[in-house]
DSSP file (Angstrom, degrees, kcal/mol; ACC not computed):
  #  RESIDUE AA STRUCTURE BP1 BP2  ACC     N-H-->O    O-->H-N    N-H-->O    O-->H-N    TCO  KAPPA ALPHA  PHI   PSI    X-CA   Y-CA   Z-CA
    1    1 A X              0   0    0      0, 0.0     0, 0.0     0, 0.0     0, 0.0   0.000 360.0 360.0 360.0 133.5    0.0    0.0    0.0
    2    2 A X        -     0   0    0      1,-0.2    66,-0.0     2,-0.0     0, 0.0  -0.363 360.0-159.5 -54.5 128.9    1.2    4.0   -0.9
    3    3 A X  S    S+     0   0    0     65,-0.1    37,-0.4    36,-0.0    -1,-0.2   0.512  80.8  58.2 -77.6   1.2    2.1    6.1    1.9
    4    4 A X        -     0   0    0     35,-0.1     2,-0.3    37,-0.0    37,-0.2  -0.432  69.4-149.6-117.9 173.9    1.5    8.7   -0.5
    5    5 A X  E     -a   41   0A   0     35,-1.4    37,-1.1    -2,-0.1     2,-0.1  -0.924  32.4-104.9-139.2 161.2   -1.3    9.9   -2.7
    6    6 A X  E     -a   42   0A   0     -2,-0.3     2,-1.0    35,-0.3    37,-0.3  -0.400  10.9-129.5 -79.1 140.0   -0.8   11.8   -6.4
    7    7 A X        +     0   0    0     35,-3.0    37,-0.2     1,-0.2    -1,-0.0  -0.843  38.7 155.1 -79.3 115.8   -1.1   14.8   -7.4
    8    8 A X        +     0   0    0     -2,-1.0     2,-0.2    35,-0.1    -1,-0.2   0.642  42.5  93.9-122.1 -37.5   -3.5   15.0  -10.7
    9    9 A X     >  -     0   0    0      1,-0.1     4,-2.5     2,-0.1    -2,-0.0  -0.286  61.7-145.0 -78.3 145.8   -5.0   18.6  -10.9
   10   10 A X  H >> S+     0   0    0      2,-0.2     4,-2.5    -2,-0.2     3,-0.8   0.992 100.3  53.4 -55.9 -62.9   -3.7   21.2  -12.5
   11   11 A X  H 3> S+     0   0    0      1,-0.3     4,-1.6     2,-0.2    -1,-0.2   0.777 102.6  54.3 -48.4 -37.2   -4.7   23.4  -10.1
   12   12 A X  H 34 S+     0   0    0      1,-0.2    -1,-0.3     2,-0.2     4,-0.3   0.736 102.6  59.3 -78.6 -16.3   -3.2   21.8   -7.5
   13   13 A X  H XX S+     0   0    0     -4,-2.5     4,-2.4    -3,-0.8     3,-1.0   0.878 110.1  43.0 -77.8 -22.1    0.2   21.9   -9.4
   14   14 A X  H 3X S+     0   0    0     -4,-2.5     4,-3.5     2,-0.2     5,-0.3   0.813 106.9  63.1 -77.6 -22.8    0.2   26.0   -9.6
   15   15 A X  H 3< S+     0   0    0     -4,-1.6     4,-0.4    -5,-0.3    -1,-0.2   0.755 105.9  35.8 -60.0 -18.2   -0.8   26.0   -6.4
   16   16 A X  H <> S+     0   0    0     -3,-1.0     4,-3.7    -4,-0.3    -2,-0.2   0.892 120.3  63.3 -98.9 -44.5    2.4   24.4   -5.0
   17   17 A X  H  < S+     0   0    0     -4,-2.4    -2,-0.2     1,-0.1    -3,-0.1   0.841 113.7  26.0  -4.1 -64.0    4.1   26.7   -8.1
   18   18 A X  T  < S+     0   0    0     -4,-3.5    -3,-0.2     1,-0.1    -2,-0.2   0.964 133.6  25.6-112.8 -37.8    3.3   29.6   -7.0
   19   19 A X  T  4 S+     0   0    0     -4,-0.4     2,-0.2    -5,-0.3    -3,-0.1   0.448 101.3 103.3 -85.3  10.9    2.8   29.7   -2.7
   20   20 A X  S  < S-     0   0    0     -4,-3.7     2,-0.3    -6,-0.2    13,-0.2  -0.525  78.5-117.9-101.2-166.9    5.0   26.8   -2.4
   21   21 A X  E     -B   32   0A   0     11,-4.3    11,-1.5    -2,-0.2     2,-0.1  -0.875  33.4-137.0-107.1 139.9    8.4   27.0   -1.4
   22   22 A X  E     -B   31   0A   0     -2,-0.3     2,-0.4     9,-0.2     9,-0.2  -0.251  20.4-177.2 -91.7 176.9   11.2   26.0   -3.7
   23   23 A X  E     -B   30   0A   0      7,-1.6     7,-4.3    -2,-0.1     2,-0.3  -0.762   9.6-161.8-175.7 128.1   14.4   24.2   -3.9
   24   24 A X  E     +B   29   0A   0     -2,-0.4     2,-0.3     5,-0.2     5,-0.2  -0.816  18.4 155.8-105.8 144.7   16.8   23.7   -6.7
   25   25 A X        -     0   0    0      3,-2.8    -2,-0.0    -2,-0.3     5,-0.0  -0.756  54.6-101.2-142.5-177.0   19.6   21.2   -7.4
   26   26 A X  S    S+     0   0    0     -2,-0.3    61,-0.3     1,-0.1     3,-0.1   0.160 125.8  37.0 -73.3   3.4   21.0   20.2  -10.9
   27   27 A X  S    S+     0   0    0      1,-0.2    58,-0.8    60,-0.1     2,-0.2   0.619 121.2  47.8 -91.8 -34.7   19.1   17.2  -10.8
   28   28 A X  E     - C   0  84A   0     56,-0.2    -3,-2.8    59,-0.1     2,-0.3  -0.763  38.5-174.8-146.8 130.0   16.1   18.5   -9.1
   29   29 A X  E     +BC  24  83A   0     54,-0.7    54,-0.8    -5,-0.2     2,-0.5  -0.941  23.8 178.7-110.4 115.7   13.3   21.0   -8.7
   30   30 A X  E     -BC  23  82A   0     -7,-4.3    -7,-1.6    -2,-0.3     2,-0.3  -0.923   5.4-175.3-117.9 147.4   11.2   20.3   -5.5
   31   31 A X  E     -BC  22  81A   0     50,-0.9    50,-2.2    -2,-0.5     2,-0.3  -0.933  14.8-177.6-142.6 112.9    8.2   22.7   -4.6
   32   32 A X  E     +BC  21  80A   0    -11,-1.5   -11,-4.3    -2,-0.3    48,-0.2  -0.876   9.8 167.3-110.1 163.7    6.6   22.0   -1.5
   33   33 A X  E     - C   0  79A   0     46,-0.7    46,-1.3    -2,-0.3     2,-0.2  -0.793  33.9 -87.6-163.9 120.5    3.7   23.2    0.4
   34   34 A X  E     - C   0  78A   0     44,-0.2    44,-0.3    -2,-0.2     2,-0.0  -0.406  36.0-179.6 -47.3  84.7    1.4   22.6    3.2
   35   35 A X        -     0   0    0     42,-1.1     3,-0.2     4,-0.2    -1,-0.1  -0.322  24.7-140.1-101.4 170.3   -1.8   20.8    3.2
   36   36 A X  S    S+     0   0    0      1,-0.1    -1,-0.1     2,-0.0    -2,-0.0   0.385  80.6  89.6 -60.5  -9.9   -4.5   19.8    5.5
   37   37 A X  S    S-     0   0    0      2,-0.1    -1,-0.1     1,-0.1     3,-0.1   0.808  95.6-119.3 -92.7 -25.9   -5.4   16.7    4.7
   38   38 A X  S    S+     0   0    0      1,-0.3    -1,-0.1    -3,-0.2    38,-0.1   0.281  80.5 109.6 115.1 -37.1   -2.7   15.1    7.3
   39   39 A X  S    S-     0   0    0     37,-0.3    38,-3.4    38,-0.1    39,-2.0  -0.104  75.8-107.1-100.3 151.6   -1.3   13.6    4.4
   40   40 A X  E     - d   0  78A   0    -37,-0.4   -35,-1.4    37,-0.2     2,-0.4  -0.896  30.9-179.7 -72.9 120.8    1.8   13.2    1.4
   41   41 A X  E     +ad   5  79A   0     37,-1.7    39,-2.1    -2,-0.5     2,-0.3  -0.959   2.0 175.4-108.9 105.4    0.7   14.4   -1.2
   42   42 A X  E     -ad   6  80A   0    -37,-1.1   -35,-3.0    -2,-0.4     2,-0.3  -0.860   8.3-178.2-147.2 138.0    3.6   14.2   -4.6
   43   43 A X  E     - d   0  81A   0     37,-0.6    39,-4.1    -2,-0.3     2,-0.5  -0.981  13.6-152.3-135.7 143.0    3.1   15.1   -8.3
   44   44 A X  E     - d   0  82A   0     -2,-0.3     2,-0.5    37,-0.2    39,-0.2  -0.898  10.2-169.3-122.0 129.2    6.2   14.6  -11.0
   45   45 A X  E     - d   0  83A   0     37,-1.0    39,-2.5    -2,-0.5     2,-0.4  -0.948   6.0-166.7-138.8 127.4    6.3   16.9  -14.2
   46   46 A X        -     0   0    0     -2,-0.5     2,-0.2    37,-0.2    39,-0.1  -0.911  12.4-153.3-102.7 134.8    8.8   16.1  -17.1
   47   47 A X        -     0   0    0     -2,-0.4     4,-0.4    37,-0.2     3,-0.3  -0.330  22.2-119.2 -67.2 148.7    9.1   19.2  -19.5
   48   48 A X  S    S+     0   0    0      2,-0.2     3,-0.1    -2,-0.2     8,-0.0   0.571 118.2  75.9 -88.2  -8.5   10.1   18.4  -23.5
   49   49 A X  S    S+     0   0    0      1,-0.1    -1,-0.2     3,-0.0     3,-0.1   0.760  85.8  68.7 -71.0 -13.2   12.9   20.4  -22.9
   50   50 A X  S    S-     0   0    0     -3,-0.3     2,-0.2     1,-0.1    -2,-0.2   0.903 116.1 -98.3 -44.4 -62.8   13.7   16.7  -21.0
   51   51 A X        -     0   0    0     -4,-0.4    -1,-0.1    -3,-0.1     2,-0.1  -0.853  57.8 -38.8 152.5-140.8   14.0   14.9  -24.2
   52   52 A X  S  > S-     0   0    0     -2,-0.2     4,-1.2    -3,-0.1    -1,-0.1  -0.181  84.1 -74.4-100.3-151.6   11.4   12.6  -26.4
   53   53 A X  H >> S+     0   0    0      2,-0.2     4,-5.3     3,-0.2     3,-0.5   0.964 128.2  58.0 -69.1 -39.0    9.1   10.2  -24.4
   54   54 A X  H 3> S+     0   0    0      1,-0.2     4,-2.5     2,-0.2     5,-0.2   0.964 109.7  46.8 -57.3 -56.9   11.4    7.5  -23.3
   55   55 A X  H 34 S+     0   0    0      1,-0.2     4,-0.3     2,-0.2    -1,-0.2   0.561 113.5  45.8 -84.2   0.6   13.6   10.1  -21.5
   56   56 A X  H XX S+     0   0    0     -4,-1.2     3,-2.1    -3,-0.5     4,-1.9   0.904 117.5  45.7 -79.7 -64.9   10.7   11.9  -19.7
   57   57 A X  H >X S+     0   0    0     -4,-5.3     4,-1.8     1,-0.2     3,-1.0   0.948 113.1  50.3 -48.7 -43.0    9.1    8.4  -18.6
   58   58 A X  H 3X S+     0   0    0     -4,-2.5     4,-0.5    -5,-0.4    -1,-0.2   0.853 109.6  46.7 -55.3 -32.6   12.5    7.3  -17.6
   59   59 A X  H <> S+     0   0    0     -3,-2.1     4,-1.9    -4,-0.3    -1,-0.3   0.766 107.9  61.5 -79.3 -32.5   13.0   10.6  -15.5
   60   60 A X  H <X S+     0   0    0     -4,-1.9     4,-2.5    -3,-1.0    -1,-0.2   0.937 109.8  43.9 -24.3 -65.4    9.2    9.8  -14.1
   61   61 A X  H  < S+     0   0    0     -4,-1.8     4,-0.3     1,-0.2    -2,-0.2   0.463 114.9  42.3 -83.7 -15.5   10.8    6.4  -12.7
   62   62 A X  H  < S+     0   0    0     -4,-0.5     4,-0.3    -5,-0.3    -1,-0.2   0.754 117.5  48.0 -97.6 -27.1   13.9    7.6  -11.2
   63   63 A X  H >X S+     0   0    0     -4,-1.9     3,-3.4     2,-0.2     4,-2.8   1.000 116.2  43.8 -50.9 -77.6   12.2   10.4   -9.8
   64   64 A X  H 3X S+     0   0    0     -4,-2.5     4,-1.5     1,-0.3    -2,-0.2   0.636 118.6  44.4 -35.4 -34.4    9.3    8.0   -8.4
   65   65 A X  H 34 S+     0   0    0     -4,-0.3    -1,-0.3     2,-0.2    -2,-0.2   0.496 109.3  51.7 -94.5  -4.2   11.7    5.4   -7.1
   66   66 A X  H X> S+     0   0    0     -3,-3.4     3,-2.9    -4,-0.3     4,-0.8   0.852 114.3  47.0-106.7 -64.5   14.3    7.8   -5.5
   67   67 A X  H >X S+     0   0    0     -4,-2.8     4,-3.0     1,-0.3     3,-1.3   0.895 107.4  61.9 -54.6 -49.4   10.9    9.4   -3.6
   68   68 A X  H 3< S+     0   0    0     -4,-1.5    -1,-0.3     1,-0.2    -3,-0.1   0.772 104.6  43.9 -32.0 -37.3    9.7    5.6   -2.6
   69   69 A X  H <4 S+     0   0    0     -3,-2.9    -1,-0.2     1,-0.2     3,-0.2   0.740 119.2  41.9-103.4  -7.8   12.8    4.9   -0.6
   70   70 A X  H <X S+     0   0    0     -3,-1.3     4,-1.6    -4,-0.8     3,-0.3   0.474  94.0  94.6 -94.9  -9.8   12.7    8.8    1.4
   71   71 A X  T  < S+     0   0    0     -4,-3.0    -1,-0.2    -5,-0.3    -2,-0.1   0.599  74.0  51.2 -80.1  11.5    9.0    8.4    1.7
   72   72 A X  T  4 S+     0   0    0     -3,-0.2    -1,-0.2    -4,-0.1    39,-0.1   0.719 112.1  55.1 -75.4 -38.3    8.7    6.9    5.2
   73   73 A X  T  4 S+     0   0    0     -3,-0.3    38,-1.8    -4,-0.1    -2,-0.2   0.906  83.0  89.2 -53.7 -55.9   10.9    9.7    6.2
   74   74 A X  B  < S-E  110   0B   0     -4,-1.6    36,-0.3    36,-0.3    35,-0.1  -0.115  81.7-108.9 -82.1 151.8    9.2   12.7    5.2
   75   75 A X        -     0   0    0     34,-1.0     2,-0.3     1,-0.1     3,-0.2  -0.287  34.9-115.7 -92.0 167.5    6.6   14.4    7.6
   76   76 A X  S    S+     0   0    0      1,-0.1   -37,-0.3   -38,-0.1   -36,-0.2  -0.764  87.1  63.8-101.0 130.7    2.8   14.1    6.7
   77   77 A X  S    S+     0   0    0    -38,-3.4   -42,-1.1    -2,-0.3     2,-0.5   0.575  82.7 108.3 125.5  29.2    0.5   17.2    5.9
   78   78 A X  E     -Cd  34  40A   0    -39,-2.0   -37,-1.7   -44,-0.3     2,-0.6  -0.917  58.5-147.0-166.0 139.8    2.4   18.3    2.6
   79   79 A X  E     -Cd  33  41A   0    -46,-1.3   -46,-0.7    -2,-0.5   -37,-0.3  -0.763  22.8-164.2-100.2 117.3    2.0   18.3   -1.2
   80   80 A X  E     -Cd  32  42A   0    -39,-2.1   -37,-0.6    -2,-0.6     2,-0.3  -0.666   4.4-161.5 -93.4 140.9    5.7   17.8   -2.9
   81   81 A X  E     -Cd  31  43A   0    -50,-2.2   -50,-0.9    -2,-0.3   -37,-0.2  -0.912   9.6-157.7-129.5 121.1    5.7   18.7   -6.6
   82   82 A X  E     -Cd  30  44A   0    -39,-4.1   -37,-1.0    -2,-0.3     2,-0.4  -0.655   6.8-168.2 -91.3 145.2    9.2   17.0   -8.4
   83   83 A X  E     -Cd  29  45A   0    -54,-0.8   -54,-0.7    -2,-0.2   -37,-0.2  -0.990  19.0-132.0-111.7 143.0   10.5   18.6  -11.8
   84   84 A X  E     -C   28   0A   0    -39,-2.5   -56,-0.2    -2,-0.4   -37,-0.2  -0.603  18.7-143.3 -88.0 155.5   13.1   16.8  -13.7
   85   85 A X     >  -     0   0    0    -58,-0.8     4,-0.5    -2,-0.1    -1,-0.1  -0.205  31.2 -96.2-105.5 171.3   16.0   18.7  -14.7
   86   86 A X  T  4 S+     0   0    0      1,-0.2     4,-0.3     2,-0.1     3,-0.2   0.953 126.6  51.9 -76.0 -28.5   17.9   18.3  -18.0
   87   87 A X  T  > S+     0   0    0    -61,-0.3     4,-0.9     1,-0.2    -1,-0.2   0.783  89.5  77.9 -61.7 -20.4   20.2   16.1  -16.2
   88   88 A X  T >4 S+     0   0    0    -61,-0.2     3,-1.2     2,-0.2    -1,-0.2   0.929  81.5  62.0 -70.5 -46.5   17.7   13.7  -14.6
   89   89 A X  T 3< S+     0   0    0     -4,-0.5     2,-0.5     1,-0.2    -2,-0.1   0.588 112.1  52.4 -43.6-100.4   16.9   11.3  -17.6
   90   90 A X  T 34 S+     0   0    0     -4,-0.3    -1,-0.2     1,-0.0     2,-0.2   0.183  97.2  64.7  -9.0 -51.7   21.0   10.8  -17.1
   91   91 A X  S << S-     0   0    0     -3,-1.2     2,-0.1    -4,-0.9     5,-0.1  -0.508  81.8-105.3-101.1 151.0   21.5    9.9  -13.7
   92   92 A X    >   -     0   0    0     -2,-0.2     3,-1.1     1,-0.1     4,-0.2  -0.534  37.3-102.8 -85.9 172.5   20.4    6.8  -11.4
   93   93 A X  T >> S+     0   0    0      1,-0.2     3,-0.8     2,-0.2     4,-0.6   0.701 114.4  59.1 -35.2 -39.1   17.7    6.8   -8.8
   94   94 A X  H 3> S+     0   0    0      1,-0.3     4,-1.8     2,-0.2    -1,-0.2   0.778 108.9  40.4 -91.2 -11.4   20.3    7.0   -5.9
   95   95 A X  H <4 S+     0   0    0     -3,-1.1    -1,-0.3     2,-0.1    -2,-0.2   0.628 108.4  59.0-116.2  19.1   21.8    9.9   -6.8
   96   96 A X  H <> S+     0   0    0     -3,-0.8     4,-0.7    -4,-0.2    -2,-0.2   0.196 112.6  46.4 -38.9 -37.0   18.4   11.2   -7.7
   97   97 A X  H  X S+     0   0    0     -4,-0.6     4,-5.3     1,-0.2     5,-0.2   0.823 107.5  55.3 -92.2 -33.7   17.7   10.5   -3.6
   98   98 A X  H  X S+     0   0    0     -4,-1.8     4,-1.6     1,-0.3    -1,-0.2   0.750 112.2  37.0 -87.7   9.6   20.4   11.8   -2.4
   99   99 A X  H  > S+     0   0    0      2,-0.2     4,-4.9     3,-0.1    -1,-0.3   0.927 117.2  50.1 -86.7 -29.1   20.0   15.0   -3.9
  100  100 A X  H  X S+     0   0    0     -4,-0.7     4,-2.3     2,-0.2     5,-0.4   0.949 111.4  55.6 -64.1 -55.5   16.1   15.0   -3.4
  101  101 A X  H >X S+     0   0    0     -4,-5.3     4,-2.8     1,-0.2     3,-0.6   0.973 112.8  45.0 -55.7 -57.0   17.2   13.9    0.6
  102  102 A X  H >X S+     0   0    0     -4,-1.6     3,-2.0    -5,-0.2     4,-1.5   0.922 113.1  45.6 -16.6 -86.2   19.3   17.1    0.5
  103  103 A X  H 3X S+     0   0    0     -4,-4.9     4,-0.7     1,-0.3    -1,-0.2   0.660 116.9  43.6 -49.0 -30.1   16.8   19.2   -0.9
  104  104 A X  H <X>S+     0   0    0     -4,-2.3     4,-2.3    -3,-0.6     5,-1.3   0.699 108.8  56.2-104.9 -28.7   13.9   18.0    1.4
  105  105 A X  H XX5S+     0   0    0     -4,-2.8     3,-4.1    -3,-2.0     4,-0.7   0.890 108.0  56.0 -65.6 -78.1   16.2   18.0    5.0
  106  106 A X  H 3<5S+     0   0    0     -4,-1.5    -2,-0.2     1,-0.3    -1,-0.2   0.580 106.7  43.9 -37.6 -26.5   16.8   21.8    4.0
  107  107 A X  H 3<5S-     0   0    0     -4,-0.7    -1,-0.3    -5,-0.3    -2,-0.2   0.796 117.6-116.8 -82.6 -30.3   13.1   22.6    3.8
  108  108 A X  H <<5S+     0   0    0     -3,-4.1    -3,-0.2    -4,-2.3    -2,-0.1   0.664  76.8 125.0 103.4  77.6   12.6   20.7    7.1
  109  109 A X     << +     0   0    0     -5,-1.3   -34,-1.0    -4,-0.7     2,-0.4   0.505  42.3  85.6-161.2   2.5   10.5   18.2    5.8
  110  110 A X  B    S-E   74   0B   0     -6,-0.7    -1,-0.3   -36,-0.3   -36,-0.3  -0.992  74.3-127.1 -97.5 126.6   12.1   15.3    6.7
  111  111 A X        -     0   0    0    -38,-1.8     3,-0.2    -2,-0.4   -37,-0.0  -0.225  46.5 -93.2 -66.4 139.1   11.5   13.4   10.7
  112  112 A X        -     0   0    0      1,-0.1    -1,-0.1     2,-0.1     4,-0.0  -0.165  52.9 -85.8 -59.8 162.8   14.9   12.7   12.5
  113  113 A X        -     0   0    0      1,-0.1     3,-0.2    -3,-0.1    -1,-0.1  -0.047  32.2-134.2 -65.8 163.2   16.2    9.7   12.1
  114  114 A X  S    S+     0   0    0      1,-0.3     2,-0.5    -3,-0.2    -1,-0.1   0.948 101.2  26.8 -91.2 -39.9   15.0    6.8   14.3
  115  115 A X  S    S-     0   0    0      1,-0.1    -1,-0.3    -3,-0.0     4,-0.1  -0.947  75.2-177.7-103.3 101.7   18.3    4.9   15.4
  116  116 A X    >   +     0   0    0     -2,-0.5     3,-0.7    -3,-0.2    -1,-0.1   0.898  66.3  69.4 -77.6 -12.1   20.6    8.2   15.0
  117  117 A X  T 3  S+     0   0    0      1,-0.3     4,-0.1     2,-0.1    -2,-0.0  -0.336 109.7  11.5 -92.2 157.2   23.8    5.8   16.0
  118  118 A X  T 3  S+     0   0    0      2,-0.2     3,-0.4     1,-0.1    -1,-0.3   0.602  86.0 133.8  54.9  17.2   25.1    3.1   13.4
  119  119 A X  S <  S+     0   0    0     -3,-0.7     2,-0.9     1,-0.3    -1,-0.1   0.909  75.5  40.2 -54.5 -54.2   22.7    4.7   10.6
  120  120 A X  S    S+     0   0    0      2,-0.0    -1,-0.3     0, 0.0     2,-0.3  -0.657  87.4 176.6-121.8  96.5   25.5    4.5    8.2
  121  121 A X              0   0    0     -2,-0.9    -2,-0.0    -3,-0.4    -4,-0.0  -0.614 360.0 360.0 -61.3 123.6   26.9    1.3    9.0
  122  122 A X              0   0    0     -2,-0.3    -1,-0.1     0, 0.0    -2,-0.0   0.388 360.0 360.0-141.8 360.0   29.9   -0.2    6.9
């Protein structure tokens, strides 16, 4: 089962446009913003300045799978909107998270960790 649910409206993507808060990376655009519902809320938008189709879906999947593995993390009660970059069709999913983990600690939008000791184990 999703911890998440999608974003689909239009409306609801200008909304996070224009009164959410941004953060940019060369991989990455994230726009978040605050909802009521209690909830995650995430929408992913590929541009054609991305490429043709394959390299927009692809950028979809790395996006979508990069968010999958930070979405236990991320606090509830907020609508994420991802834009792929020219670079993202390029790069894999994990360096796709870690910029996305960046981008999302700096807004405050990720919960501390739960074991902070041995986290990064080797």
């Amino acid at each position: 089962m999703e911890q998440w649910e999608t974003l689909c409206r239009n409306n609801e993507f200008r909304r996070a446009y224009t009164r959410g808060k941004s953060s940019v990376s060369p991989v990455l655009v994230v726009y978040s913003l605050k909802n009521r519902r209690g909830l995650v809320r995430v929408g992913i938008t590929t541009s054609k300045k991305i490429g043709n189709a394959v390299q927009r879906n692809r950028s979809r999947r790395v996006i979508r799978e990069a968010f999958r593995q930070l979405a236990p993390q991320v606090r509830p009660g907020v609508d994420l909107v991802f834009v792929a970059r020219g670079k993202t069709p390029h790069v894999k999913s994990t360096e796709v998270r870690r910029h996305m983990e960046r981008q999302l600690s700096g807004a405050g939008l990720l919960l501390p960790a739960a074991g902070g000791e041995g986290e990064r184990e080797r």
